[in-house]
C-alpha positions as CSV (number, residue, x, y, z in Angstrom):
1,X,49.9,159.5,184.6
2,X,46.2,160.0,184.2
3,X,47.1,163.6,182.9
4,X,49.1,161.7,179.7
5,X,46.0,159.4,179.2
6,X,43.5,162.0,178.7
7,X,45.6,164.3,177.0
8,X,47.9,162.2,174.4
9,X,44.1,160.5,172.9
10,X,42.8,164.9,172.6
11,X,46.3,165.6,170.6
12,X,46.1,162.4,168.8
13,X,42.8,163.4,167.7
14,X,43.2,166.9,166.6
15,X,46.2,166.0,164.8
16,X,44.4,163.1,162.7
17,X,41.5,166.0,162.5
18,X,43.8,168.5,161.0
19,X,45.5,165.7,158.0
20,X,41.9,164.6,157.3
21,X,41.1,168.4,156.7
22,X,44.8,168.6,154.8
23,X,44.1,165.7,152.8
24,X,40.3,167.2,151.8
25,X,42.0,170.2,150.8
26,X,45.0,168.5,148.7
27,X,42.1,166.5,146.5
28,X,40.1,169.6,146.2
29,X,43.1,171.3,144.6
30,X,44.3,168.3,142.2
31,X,40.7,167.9,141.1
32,X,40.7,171.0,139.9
33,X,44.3,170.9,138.5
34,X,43.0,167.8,136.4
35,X,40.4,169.8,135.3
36,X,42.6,173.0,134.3
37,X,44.9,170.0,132.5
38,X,42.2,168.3,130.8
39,X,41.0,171.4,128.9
40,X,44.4,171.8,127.9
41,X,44.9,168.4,126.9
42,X,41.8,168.8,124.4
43,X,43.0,172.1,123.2
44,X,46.3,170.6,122.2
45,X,44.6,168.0,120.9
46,X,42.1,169.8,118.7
47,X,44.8,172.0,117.2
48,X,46.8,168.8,116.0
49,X,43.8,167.6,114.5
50,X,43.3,170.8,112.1
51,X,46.8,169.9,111.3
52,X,46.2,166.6,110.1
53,X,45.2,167.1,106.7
54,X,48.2,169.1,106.6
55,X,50.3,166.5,107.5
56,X,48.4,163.9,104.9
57,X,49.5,166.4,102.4
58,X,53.1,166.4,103.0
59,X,53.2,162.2,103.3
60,X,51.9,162.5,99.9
61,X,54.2,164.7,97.8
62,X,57.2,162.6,100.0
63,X,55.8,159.0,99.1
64,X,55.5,160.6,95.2
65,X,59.0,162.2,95.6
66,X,60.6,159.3,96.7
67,X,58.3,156.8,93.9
68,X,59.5,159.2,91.3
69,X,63.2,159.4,92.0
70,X,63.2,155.3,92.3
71,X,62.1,155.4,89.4
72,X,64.9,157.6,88.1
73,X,67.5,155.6,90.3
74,X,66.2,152.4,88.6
75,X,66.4,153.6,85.2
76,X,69.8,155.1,85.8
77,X,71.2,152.0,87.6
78,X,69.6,149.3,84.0
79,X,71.5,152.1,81.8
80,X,74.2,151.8,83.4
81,X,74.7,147.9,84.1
82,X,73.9,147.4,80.7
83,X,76.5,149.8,79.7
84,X,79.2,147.7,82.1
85,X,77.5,144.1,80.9
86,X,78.2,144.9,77.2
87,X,81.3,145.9,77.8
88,X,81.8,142.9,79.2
89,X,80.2,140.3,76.9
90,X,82.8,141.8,74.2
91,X,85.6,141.4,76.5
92,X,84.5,137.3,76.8
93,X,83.9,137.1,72.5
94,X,86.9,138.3,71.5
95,X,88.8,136.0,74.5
96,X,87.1,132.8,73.1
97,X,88.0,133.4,69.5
């Protein structure tokens, strides 16, 4: 019985030893994985940003595109009612006389 107290504490000890040196290890490496991640991160991040004005560009011509054929649509669509509404208005003259 002695035997079992003096050597269960020894194994108990080594093995916290050896996960304390594990665990040292482990944030060592995800330190430097953060790091490896980090740079990539502001690589990514620069290269989207030289793309930007690009981007601007493109919202532009759309937004002028699609103001342009509104206005088209709109001019199209008062032709056309106006077309339907005289039509119309001559249908209700010649049914009150």
């Amino acid at each position: 019985m002695e035997f079992w107290l003096t050597f269960l504490p020894l194994v108990i000890y080594i093995l916290l030893i050896i996960l304390l040196i594990v665990g040292i290890v482990l944030g060592i490496k995800t330190i430097i994985t953060m790091n490896k991640v980090e740079k990539v991160v502001e690589n990514v991040n620069e290269k989207v940003e030289s793309l930007n004005s690009v981007f601007n560009i493109i919202d532009f011509t759309t937004d002028k595109i699609a103001g342009f054929t509104d206005k088209i649509i709109d001019l199209a669509g008062n032709i056309f009612s106006k077309f339907l509404f005289k039509k119309k208005r001559k249908k209700d003259d010649y049914e009150e006389e």
